[in-house]
C-alpha positions as CSV (number, residue, x, y, z in Angstrom):
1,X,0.0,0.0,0.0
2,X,1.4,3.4,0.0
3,X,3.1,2.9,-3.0
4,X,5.5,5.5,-5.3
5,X,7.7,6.0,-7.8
6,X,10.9,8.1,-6.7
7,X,13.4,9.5,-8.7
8,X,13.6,11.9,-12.0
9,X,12.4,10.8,-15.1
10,X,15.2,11.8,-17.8
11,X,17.7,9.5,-19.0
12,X,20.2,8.6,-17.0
13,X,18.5,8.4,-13.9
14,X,17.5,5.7,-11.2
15,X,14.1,4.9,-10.2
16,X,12.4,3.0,-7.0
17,X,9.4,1.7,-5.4
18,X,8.6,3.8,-2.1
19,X,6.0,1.2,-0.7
20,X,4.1,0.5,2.7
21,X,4.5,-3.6,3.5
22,X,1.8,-5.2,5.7
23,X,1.0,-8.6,6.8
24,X,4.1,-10.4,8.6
25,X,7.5,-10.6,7.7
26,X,8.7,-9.5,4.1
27,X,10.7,-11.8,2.0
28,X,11.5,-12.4,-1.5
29,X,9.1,-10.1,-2.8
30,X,9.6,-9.3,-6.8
31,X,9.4,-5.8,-8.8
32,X,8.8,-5.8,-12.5
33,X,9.7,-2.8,-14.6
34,X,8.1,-1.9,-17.8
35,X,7.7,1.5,-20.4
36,X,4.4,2.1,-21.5
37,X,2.7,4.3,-24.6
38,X,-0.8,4.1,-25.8
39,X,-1.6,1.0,-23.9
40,X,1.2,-1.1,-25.5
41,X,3.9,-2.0,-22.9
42,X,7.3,-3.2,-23.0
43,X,8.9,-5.6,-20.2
44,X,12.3,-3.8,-19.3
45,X,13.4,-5.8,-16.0
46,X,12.2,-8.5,-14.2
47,X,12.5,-8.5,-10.4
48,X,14.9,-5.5,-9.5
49,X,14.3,-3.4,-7.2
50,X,15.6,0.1,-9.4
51,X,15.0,0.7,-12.9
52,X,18.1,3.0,-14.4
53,X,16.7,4.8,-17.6
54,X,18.1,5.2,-20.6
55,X,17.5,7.1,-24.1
56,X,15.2,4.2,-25.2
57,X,12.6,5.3,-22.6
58,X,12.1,9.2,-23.7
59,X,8.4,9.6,-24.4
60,X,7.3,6.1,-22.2
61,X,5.6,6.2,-18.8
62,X,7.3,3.9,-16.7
63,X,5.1,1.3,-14.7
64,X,6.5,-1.0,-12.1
65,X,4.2,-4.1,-10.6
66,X,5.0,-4.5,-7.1
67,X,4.1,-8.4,-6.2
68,X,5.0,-8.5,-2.0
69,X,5.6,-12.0,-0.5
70,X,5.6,-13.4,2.8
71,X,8.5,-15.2,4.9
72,X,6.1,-18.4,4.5
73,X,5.5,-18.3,1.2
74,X,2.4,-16.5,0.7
75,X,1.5,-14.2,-2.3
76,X,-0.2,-11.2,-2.2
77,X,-1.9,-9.4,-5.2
78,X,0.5,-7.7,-7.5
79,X,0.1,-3.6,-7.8
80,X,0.6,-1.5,-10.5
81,X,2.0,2.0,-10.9
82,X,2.6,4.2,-13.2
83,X,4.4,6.7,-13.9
84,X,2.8,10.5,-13.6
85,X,4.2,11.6,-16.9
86,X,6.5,10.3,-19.9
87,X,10.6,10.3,-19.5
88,X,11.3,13.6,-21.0
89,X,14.9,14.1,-22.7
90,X,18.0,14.5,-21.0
91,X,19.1,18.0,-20.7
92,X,22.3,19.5,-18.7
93,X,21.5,22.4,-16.4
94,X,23.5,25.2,-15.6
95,X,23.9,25.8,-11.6
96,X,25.6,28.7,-11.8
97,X,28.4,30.4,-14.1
98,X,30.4,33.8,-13.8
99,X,33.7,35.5,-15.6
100,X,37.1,35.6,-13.4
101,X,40.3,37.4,-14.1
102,X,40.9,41.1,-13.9
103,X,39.5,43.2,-16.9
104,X,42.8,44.2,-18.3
105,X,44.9,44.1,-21.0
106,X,47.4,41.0,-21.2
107,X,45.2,39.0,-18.5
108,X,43.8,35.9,-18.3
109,X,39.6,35.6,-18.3
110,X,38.3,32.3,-17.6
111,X,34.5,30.8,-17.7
112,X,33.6,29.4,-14.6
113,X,30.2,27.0,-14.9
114,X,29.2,24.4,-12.9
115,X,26.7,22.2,-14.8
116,X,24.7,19.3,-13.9
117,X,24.6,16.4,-16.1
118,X,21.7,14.1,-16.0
119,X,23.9,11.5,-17.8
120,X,27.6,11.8,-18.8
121,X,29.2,15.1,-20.2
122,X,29.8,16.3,-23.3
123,X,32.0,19.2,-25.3
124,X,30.2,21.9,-24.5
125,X,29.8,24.8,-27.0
126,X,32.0,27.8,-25.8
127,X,32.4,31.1,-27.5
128,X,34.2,34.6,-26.8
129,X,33.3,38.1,-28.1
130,X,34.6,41.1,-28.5
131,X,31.6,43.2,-28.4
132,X,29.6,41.8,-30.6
133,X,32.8,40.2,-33.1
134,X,33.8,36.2,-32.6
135,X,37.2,36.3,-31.2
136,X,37.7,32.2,-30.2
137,X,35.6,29.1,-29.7
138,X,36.1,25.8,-27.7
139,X,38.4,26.9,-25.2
140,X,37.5,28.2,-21.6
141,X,40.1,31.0,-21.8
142,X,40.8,34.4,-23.1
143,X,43.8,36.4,-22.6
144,X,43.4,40.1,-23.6
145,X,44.7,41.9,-26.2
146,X,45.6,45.6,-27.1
147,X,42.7,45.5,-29.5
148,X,40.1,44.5,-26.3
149,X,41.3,47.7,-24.6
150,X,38.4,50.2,-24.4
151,X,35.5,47.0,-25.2
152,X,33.6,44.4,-23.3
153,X,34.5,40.7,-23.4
154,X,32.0,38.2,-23.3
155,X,31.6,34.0,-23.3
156,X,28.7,32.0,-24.2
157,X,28.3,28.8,-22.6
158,X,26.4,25.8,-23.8
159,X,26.1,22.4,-22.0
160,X,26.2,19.1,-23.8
161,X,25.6,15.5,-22.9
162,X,27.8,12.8,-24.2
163,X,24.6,11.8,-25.9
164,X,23.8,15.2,-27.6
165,X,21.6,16.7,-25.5
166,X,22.2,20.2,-25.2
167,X,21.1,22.7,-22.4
168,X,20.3,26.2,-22.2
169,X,23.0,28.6,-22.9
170,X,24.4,31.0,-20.4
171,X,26.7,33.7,-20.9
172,X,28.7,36.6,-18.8
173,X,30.1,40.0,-20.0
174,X,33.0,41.7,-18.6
175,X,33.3,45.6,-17.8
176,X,35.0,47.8,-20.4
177,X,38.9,46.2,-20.6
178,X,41.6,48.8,-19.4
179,X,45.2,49.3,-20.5
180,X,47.5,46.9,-18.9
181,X,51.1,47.3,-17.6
182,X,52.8,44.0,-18.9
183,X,53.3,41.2,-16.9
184,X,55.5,38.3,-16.0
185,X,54.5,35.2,-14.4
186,X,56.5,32.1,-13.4
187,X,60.0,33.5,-13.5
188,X,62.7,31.2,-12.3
189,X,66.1,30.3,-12.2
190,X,68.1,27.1,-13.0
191,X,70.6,26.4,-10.7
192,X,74.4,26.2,-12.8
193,X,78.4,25.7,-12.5
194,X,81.1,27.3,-14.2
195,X,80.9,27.1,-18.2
196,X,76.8,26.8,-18.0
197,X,74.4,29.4,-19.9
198,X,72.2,31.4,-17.1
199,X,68.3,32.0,-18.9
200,X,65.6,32.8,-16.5
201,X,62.3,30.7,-17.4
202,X,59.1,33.1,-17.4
203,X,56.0,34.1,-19.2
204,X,55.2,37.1,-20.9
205,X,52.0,38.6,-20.5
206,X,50.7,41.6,-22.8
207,X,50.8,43.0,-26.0
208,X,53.7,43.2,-28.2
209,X,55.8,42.7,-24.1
210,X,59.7,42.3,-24.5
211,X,62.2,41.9,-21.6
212,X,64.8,43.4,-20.7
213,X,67.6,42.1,-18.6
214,X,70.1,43.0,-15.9
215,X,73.1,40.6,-14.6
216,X,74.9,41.2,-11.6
217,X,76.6,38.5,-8.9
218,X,76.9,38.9,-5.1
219,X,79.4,36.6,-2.6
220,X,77.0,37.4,0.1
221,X,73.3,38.2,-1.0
222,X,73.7,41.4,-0.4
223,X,75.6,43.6,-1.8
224,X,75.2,43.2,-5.9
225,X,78.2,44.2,-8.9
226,X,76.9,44.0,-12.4
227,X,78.2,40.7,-13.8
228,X,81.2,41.5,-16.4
229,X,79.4,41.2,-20.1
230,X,80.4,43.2,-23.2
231,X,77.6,44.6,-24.6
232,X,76.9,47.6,-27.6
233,X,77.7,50.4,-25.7
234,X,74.1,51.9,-27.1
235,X,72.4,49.0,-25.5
236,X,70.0,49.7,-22.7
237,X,70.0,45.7,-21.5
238,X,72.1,43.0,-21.1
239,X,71.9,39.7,-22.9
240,X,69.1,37.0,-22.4
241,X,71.4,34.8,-20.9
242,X,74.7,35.1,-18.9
243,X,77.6,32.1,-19.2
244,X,79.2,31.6,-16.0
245,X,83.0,31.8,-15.7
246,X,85.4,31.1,-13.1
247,X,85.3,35.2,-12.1
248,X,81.8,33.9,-10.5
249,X,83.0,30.5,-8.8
250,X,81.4,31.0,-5.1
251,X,78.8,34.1,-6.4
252,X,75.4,33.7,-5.9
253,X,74.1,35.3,-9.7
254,X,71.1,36.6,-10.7
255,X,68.8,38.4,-12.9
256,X,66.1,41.4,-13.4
257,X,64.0,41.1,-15.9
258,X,61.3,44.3,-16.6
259,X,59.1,43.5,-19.1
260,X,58.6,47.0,-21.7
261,X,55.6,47.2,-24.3
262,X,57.4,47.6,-27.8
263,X,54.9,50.1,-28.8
264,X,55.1,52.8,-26.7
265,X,57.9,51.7,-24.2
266,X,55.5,51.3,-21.2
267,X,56.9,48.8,-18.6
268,X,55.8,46.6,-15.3
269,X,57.1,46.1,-12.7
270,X,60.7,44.3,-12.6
271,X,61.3,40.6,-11.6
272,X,64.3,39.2,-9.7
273,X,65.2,35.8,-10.1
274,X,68.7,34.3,-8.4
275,X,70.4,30.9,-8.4
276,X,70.0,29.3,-5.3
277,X,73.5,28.9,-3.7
278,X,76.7,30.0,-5.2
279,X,78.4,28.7,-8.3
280,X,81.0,26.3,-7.8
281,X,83.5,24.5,-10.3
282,X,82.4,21.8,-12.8
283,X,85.7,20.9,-13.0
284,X,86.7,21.0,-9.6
285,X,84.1,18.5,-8.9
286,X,84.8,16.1,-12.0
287,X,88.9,16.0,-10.5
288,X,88.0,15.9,-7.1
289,X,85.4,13.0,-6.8
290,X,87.7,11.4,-9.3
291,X,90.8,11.8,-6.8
292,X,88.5,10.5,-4.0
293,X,87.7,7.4,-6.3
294,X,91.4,6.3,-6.5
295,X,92.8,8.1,-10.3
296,X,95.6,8.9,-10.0
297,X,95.7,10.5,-14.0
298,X,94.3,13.2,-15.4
299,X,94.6,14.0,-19.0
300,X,94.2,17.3,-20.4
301,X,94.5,19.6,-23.1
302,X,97.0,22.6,-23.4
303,X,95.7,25.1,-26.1
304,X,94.5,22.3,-27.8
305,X,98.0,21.8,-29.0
306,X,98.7,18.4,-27.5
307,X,97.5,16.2,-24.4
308,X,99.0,16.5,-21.4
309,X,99.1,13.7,-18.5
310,X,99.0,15.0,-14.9
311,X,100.4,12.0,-12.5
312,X,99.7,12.2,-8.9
313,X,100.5,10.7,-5.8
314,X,101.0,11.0,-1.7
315,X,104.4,11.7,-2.4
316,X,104.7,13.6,-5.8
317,X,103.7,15.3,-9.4
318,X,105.1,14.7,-12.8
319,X,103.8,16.8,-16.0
320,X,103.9,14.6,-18.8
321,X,103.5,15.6,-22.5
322,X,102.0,13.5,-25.5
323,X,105.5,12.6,-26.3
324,X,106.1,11.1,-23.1
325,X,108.4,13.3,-22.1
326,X,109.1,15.1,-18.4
327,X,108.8,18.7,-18.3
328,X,107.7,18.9,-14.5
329,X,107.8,17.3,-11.8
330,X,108.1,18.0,-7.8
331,X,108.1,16.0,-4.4
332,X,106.5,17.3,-1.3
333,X,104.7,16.4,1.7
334,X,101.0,16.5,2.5
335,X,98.8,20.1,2.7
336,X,99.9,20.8,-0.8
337,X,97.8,22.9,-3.5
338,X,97.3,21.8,-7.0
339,X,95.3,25.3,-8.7
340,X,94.6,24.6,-12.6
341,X,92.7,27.5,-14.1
342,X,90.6,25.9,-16.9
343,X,90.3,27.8,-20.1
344,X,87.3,26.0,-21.4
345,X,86.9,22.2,-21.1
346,X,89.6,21.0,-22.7
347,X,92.5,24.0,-22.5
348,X,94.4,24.0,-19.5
349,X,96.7,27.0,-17.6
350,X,97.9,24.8,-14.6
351,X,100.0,26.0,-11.6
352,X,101.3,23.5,-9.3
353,X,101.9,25.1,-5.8
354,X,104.7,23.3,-3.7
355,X,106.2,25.7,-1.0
356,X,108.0,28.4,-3.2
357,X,108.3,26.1,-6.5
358,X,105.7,26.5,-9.5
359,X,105.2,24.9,-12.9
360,X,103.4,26.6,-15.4
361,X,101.8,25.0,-18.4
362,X,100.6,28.5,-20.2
363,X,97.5,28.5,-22.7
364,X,95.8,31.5,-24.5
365,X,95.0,34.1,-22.5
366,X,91.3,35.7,-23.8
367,X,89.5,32.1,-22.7
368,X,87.0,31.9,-20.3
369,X,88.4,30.4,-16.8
370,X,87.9,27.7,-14.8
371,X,89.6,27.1,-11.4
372,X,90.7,24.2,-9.4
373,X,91.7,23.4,-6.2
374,X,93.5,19.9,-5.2
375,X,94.6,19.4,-1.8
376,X,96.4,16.3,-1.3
């Protein structure tokens, strides 16, 4: 007695029996499900207690037959209900949808909706304006332009089941767009040794933006010396990137970057970005961990003229060229420094330190420098 049907009837939803059970205790009681239209009707399920509809049953009532059994056995008489109108087609709703960003030139608008789907989602339709002019479709973003200063922007918003049901359309218009300052987002710093190339990663946002850039290097964080870079003399900025040299080994380095408009030299604000501890020696490292692992040779290259074999132990140092032959060599006792000044990877100027003595093995002097420190 007491019976009803619960639930929505669009596709995609589930439907139940609410129902009132008298006469003893309940068991094994059966529900069949059927869709019915102009007296014919169509068995969909036999004995479930739900009844999940689908795109076959737009237009149908639904009418469920509700036989109730007893623990013992007994049956009582089946009842019928129906449905109090056909399933109607499946159509996503819009909760509720609004515009975010700031309206201004070089930012980021995004459509916000929340949609509920009566069955699974589909690609909704989505389209921008420019006043009344199609600017894009299909994406959820717009960034602004120089030519949306001084207009609205607006997106349309249509909801779509997987199926191809579509909902009603929404939409959401943004105040007049003002002129921007430009922008950047995300700017970072990769961390680097001697010989590496220095390029802060970042975003651009605006209208025709370009960067410009100052280097400079600090041994304590604090106080800052422009980082030594030849340059035009009419140039207002350094270069994009900076390659570290062995003038920087133990400098923190880092970089401003103020992006400019091209078109009429408006700029934002500036952005500092900095490696996160100081430079150190490639090389230094390479020799080092090697001497820690045992080698006891290490070959290298003086102004790429001919290879030179450096031959160490506890007790003592020989220089030898490709040749084979001798031109250094030294004994000492422990505490003594080995300093080789790296031109680039593979050219050497090495100065071996014992007491007052020094060899000298002399490359060009305009390279880039590496240094390195060995204390055996």
């Amino acid at each position: 007695t007491n019976m009803a049907l619960d639930g929505r009837f669009v596709p995609g939803s589930t439907i139940t029996v609410k129902r009132t059970y008298i006469g003893g205790v309940e068991r094994g009681s059966t529900i069949q499900w059927a869709k019915v239209k102009r007296g014919v009707s169509e068995i969909l399920a036999q004995n479930a207690q739900s009844l999940t509809l689908n795109r076959e049953t737009v237009g149908y009532h639904i009418r469920a037959t509700y036989t109730p059994r007893r623990m013992d056995g007994a049956v009582g008489q089946p009842v019928h209900i129906t449905s109090p109108h056909a399933v109607q087609k499946a159509v996503p709703i819009v909760a509720k949808h609004s515009m975010r960003g700031i309206p201004e030139e070089g930012r980021l608008l995004k459509a916000v909706v929340d949609v509920l789907y009566p069955t699974s989602s589909g690609a909704p339709e989505v389209r921008w304006y420019r006043d009344s002019q199609v600017i894009a479709e299909n994406t959820p973003y717009w960034r602004t332009t120089h030519e949306d200063v001084g207009h609205v922007i607006k997106f349309e918003y249509t909801p779509t089941t997987a199926e191809g049901e579509r909902g009603q359309m929404v939409y959401a218009i943004s105040p007049l767009i003002k002129p921007g300052r430009p922008v950047i987002e995300g700017c970072t710093m990769p961390q680097a040794a001697t010989g590496s190339v220095l390029m802060p990663n970042f975003t651009l946002c605006g209208t025709d933006v370009v960067a410009y850039y100052r280097w400079e290097k600090s041994r304590d964080g604090a106080q800052w010396v422009p980082c030594a870079i030849e340059v035009n003399t009419d140039s207002i900025t350094d270069p994009p990137s900076y390659t570290c040299t062995a003038d920087d080994l133990y400098y923190f380095i880092r970089a401003t970057v103020t992006p400019t408009c091209s078109f009429d030299g408006n700029s934002g604000e500036p952005n500092t970005v900095q490696t996160n501890c100081k430079l150190d020696s490639n090389a230094q490292r390479r020799m080092q961990e090697a001497y820690l692992l045992g080698a006891d040779h290490f070959k290298v290259m003086v102004d790429g003229r001919g290879e030179t074999t450096i031959e160490i132990d506890r007790r003592s140092m020989r220089l030898v060229d490709d040749r084979g032959k001798v031109f250094a060599h030294g004994h000492w006792g422990a505490n003594v420094n080995i300093t080789i000044d790296i031109r680039t990877d593979n050219n050497f100027f090495l100065t071996l330190n014992k007491g007052k003595d020094s060899y000298q093995c002399t490359a060009a002097h305009n390279r880039q420098r590496d240094v390195v420190v060995l204390v055996l």
